[in-house]
C-alpha positions, 0 to 999 in steps of 0.5 A: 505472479507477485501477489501479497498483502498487508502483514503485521511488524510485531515483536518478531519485528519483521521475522514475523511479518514473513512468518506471516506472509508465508503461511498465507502463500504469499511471496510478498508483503507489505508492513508498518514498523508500528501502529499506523495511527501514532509514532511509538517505534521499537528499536529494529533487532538486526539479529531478527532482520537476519533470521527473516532474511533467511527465511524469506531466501527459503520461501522465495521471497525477494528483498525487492518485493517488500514494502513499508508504509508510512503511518497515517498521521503524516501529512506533508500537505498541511503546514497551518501548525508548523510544529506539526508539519516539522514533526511529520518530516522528521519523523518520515525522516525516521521511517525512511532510516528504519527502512534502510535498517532493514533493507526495504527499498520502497517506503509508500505515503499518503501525498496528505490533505490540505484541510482548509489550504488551497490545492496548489499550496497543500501540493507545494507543501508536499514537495518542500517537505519530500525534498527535505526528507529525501535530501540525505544520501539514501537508496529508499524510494519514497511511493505516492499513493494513488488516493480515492478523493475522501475529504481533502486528499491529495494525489487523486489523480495523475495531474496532481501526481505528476505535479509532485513528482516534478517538484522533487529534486532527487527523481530517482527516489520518488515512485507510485503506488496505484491502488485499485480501489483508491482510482475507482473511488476517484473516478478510474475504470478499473475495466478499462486499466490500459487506458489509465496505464496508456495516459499515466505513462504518456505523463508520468512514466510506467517505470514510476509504479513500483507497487500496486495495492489489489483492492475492491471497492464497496463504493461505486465509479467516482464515489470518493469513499475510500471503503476496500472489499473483498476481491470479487465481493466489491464494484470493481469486480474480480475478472477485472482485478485479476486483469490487473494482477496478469496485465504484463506492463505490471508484471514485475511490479508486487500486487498487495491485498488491504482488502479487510478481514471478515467476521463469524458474520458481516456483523461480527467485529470481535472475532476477525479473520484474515482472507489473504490466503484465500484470496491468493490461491484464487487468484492464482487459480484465476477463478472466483470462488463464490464460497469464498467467506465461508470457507474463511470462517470455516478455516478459522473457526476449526482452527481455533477450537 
């Protein structure tokens, strides 16, 4: 089972982030080279990124099974502000070489918003923008994600995918990030994932999708929200997710939990604790475990005293 989740890219850089990732029991990760919220980045340390190669070989954890994300302020799909919409290429441009520093292959993005512009538009933008930022000779494959539909979001469903794919020239550096709560959220049935999987390869190819995020959702079928739950905690449901996790026309591809940290309680945003850990080892046992928070909040709350 290729499970992970979302780990940290501190000043350990990506030592820490397998640091991280094993002391959760995962044997894959995903990580921002800085906050995904601005653009401030830290020169990649090559003697950290060869400690952490060595500790990922001791862990078993493959190069391949590690991602990058792109931060959320780039949006290729919206080019009102041209200064702006250059900026964001540029520094995707970046991310993509800090990528290549560190031996990360695939790199996911949010296709972007068209935020007032007409849906083709925003999707020509898009494909403009990739094939600036994939025109130089590089081995990263850039992922489009699957998003829920919130706002003006682009690439909610396997049409407009498809449509961007199509438009790149280099077809060989551009993939796709399913991600379970973003298809519920823009109206796929999760229970029924083969019928997806049947259709996305009829239009697009399975071969395209090289990294799944494993999430809930808080929202129901079709509601465009975008909120990730706990897994079993959500709408979608664990022996549903877990069908994912085992479907084997995904077996080789990473599964990486985003699901969201919990507090002392549901109320509690001060002290918050990561479920990653818990989360794995259910899966792996492939059973729900209903005490779940309570064991998290237990964990945590003995390990800071």
């Amino acid at each position: 089972m290729k499970i992970g989740c979302h780990v940290s890219f501190g000043k350990e850089q990506l030592l820490g982030s397998v640091k991280e990732a094993v002391s959760y029991g995962a044997n894959a990760f995903m990580f921002y080279t800085g906050a995904p919220q601005n653009t401030m980045r830290s020169a990649i340390d090559d003697f950290k990124t060869i400690e952490a190669y060595n500790m990922m070989k001791e862990n078993g954890i493959r190069l391949i099974d590690v991602v990058c994300h792109a931060p959320y302020i780039v949006n290729l799909a919206n080019n009102k502000d041209l200064e702006k919409y250059r900026f964001g290429i540029d520094f995707l441009i970046q991310e993509i070489e800090r990528c290549s520093l560190l031996g990360v292959k695939y790199l996911v993005l949010h296709p972007g918003s068209a935020v007032g512009l007409d849906r083709m538009d925003a999707l020509k933008n898009i494909i403009y923008a990739l094939n600036i930022v994939l025109e130089r000779d590089e081995n990263i494959v850039v992922l489009l994600e699957t998003m829920a539909g919130k706002g003006t979001e682009l690439g909610t469903n396997i049409e407009e995918i498809k449509t961007i794919i199509d438009g790149v020239n280099k077809k060989e550096l551009i993939g796709v990030c399913l991600d379970t709560c973003h298809l519920n959220d823009s109206g796929v049935d999760i229970s029924k994932f083969d019928d997806y999987l049947d259709e996305f390869d009829e239009k697009i190819g399975l071969d395209r999708i090289k990294v799944l995020h494993l999430n809930d959702s808080k929202n129901g079928l079709g509601s465009r929200k975008d909120r990730h739950e706990l897994i079993g905690y959500g709408t979608i449901g664990f022996n549903n997710l877990l069908n994912v996790v085992l479907n084997e026309r995904l077996s080789d591809v990473p599964k990486i939990l985003e699901t969201p940290y919990i507090g002392n309680n549901d109320e509690d945003k001060e002290r918050l604790y990561p479920p990653y850990k818990f989360e794995i080892s259910m899966l792996k046992s492939r059973v729900f475990d209903e005490n779940l928070k309570e064991k998290i909040r237990d964990f945590y709350e003995k390990k800071d005293k």
